[in-house]
C-alpha positions as CSV (number, residue, x, y, z in Angstrom):
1,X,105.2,109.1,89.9
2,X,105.2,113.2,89.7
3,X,108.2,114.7,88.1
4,X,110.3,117.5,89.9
5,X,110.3,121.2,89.1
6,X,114.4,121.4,89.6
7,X,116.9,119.7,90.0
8,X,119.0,122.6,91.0
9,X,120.5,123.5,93.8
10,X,118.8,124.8,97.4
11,X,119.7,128.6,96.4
12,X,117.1,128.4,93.3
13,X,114.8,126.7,95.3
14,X,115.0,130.2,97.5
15,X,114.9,132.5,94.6
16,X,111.9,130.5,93.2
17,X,110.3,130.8,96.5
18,X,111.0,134.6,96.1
19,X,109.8,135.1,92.9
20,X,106.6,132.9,92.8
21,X,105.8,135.0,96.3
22,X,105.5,138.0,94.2
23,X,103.3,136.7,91.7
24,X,100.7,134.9,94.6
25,X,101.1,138.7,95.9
26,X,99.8,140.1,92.1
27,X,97.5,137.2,92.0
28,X,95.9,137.4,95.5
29,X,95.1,141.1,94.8
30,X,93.6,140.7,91.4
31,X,91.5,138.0,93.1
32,X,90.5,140.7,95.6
33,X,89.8,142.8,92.8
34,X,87.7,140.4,90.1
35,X,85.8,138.5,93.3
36,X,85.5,142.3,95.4
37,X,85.0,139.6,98.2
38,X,87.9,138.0,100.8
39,X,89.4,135.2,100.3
40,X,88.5,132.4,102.8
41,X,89.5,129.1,104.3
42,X,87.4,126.4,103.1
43,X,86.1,123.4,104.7
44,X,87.8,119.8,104.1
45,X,85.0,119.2,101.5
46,X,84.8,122.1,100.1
47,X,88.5,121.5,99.7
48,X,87.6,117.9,97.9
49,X,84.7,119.7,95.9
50,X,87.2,122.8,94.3
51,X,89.9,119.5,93.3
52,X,87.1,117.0,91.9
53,X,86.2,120.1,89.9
54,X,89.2,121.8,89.0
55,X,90.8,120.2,85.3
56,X,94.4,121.0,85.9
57,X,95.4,117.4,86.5
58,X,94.4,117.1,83.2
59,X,97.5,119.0,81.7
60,X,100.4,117.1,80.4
61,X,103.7,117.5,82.4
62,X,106.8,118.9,80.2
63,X,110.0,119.7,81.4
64,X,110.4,121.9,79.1
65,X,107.1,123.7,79.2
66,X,104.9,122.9,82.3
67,X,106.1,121.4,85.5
68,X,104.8,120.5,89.0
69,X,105.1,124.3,89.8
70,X,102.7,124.8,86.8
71,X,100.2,122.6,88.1
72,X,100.6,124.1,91.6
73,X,100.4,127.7,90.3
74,X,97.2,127.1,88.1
75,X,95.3,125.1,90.6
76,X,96.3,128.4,93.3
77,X,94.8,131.0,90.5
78,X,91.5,128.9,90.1
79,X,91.0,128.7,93.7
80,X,91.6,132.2,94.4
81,X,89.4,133.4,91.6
82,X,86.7,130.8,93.6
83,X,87.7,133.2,96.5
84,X,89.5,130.2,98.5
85,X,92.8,130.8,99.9
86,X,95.5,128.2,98.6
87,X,99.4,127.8,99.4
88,X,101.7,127.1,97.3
89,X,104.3,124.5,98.8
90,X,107.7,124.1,97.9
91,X,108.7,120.4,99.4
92,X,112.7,120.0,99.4
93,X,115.0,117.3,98.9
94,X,118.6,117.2,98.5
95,X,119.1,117.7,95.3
96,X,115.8,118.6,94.3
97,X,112.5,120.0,95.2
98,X,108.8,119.5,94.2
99,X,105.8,121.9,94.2
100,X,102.3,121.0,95.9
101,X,99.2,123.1,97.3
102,X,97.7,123.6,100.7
103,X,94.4,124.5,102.3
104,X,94.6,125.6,105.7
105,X,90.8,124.2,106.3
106,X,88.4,125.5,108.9
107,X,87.7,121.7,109.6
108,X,90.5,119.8,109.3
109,X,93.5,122.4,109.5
110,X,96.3,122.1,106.8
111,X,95.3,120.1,103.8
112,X,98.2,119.2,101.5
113,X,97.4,118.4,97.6
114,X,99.2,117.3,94.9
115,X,97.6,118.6,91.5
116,X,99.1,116.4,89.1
117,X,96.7,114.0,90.4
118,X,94.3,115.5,92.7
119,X,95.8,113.2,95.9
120,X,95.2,114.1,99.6
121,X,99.2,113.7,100.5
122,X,100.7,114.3,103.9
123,X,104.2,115.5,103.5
124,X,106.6,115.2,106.4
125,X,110.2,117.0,107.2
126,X,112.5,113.6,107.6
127,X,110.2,111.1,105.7
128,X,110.0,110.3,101.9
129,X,107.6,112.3,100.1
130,X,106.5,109.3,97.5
131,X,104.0,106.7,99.0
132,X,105.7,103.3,99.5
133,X,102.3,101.8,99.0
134,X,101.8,103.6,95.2
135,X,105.5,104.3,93.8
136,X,108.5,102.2,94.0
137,X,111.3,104.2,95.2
138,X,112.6,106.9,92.9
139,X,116.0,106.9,91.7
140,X,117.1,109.9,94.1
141,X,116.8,110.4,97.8
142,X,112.8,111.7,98.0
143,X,113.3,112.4,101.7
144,X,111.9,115.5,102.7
145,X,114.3,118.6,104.3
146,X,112.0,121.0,104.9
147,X,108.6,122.8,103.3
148,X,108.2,125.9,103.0
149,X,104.5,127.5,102.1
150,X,104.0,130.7,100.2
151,X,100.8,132.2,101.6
152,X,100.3,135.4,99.5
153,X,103.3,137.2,100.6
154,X,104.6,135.4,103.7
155,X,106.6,132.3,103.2
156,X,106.4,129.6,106.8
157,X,109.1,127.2,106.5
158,X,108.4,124.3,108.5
159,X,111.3,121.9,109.7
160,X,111.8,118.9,112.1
């Protein structure tokens, strides 16, 4: 089972959102920048392709040192510097929260992934974010409040 990047209340959850919004906004530009091409929505297998590739579910997971959010944040750099467009995706719990990243495919529409492991997930506002089928239930309440997605420098927040 993934671990959680906080277990802090909603009002960090905002700041974070905040603050990592400001680093996708450095980081989309130096991607601009380094690429001197657009960034792009990919296709669903091009999606699959960047993930089988991509090593960051490789890293180790430390509280201490490198949490979901660091997965989600590396995985978002090496797709931007491959010139794909990648959200980052705050998904909210009560008393918690998890970070994940999105594609908004030209094929498929929005493609959610989770980078510790490289899984296709399907969060939804009301459900539990762990699969019944994989993971016993956790020892908190996993059901989702709401996502929000960072896309460079706008933040959607999607409900019920």
């Amino acid at each position: 089972m993934g671990k959680f990047c906080s277990r802090n209340s909603l009002d960090f959850v905002i700041v974070l959102i905040v603050s990592v919004s400001v680093v996708a906004v450095v980081n989309y530009a130096w991607a601009m920048n380094f690429r001197d091409t657009a960034l792009r929505d990919p296709t669903y297998q091009e999606v699959l392709d960047f993930i089988a590739l991509d090593q960051t579910d490789k890293n180790i997971f430390s509280m201490d040192n490198y949490t979901c959010l660091s997965f989600a944040t590396d995985v978002r750099n090496h797709a931007l510097m491959k010139g794909i467009k990648c959200g980052l995706v705050y998904v909210v719990f009560a008393e918690s929260s998890h970070t994940i990243v999105c594609f908004n495919t030209v094929d498929q529409g929005l493609v959610y992934v989770e980078p510790q492991n490289d899984a296709v997930v399907n969060p939804r506002v009301g459900e539990p974010y762990w699969d019944r089928t994989q993971y016993s239930p956790p020892p908190y309440d996993d059901r989702i409040i709401y996502i929000a997605i960072v896309w460079n420098n706008n933040v959607i927040f999607l409900y019920n």
